[in-house]
C-alpha positions as a Markdown table, in Angstrom:
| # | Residue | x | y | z |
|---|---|---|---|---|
| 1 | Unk | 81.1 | 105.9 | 124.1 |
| 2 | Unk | 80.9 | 102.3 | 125.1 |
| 3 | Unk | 79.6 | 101.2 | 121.1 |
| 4 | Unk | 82.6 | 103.9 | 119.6 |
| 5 | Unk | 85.5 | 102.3 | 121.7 |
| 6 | Unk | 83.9 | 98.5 | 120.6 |
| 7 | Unk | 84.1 | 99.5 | 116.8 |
| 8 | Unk | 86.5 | 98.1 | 114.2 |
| 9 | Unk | 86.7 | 101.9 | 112.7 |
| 10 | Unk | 87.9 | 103.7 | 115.5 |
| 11 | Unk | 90.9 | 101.0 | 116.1 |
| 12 | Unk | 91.8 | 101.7 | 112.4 |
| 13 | Unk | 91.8 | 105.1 | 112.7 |
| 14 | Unk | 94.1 | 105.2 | 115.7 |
| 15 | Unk | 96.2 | 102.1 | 113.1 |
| 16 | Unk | 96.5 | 104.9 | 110.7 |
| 17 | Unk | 97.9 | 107.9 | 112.9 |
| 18 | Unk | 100.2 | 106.1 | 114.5 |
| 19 | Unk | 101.7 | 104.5 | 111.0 |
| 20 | Unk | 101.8 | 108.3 | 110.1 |
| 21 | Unk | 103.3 | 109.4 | 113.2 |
| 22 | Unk | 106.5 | 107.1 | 112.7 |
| 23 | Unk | 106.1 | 107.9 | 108.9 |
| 24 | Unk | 106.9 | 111.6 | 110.1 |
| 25 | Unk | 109.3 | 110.9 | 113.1 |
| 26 | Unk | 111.6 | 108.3 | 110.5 |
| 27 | Unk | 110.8 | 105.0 | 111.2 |
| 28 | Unk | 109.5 | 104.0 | 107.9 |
| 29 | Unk | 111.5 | 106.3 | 106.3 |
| 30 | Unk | 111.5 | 104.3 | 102.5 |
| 31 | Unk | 107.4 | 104.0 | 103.6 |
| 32 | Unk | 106.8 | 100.7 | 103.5 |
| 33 | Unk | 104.4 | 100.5 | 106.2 |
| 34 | Unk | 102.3 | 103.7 | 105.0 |
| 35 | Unk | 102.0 | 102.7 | 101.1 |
| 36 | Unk | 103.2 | 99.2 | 101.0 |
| 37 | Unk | 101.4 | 97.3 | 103.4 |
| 38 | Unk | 97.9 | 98.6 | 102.3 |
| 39 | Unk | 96.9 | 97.4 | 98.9 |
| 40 | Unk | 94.9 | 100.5 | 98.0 |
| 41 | Unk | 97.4 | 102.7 | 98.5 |
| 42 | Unk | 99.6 | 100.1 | 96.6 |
| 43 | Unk | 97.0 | 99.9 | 93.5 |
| 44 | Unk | 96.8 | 103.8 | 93.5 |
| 45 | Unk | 100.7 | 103.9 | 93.3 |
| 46 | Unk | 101.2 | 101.6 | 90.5 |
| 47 | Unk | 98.9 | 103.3 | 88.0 |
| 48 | Unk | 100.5 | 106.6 | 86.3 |
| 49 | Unk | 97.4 | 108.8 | 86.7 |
| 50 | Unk | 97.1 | 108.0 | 90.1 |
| 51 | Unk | 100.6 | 108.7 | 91.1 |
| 52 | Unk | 100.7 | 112.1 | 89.3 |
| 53 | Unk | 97.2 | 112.6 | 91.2 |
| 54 | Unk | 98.9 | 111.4 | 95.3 |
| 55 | Unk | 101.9 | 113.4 | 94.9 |
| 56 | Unk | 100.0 | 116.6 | 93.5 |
| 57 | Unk | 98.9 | 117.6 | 96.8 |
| 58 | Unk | 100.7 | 120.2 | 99.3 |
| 59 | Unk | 104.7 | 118.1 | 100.1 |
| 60 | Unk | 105.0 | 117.9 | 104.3 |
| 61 | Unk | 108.7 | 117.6 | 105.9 |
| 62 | Unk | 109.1 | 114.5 | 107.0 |
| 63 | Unk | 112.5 | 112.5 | 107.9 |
| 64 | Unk | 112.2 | 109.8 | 105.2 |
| 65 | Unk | 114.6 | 109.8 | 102.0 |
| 66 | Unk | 113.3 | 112.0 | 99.9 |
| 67 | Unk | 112.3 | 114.5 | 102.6 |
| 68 | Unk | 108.9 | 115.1 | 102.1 |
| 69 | Unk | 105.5 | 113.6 | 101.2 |
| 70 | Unk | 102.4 | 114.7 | 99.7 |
| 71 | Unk | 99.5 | 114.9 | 102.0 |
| 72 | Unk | 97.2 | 112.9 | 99.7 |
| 73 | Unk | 99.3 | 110.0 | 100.9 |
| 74 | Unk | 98.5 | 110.8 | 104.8 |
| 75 | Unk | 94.5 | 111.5 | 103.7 |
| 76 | Unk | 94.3 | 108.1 | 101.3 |
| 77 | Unk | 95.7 | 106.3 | 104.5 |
| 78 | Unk | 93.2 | 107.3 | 107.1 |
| 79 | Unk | 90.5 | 106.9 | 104.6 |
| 80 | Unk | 91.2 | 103.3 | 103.4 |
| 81 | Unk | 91.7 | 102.3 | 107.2 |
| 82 | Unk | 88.4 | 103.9 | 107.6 |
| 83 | Unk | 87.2 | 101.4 | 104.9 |
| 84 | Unk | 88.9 | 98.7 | 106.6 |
| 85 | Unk | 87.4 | 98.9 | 109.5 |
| 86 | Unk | 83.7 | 100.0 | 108.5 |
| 87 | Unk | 84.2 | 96.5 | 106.0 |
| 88 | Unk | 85.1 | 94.6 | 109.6 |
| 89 | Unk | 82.2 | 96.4 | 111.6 |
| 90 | Unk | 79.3 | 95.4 | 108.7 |
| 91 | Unk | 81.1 | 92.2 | 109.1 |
| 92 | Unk | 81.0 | 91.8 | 113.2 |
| 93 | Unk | 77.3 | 93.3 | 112.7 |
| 94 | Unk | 75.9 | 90.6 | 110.7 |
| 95 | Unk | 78.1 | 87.8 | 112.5 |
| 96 | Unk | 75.7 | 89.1 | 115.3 |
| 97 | Unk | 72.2 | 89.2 | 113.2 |
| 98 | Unk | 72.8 | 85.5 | 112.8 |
């Protein structure tokens, strides 16, 4: 539990459900903070085939502008926060080997 609560990744993933949560309550109702601010997300957005592809998926309520939101854009956030912090934890790990 101790190595789990020390981990880059788990910090992330709580990051990422919380920038959902106000995603779904309003606060970043023109998403900013969900697609913006993470550069995957950003690259995925920019490209045609990867637009059609995010906003395929199953639309959720939510109190933004348009309304709703594809749940590929919830699933693409948690998983490139999961990159993030695995990329800081292989980081921290080797900082340590030396």
């Amino acid at each position: 539990m101790k190595k789990i609560l020390k981990s880059f990744t788990f910090y992330f993933i709580i990051i990422s459900f919380l920038i959902i949560y106000l995603h779904q309550i309003g606060r970043d109702s023109k998403s900013i903070v969900l697609i913006s601010f993470n550069p995957i997300l950003v690259a995925i957005s920019r490209s045609d085939v990867g637009l059609e592809f995010m906003n395929s998926g199953m639309q959720i309520p939510s109190r933004t502008i348009l309304g709703s939101i594809s749940v590929f854009w919830y699933i693409g956030s948690v998983i490139t926060f999961i990159i993030y912090g695995l990329i800081f934890d292989t980081i921290k790990y080797f900082l340590k080997k030396l």
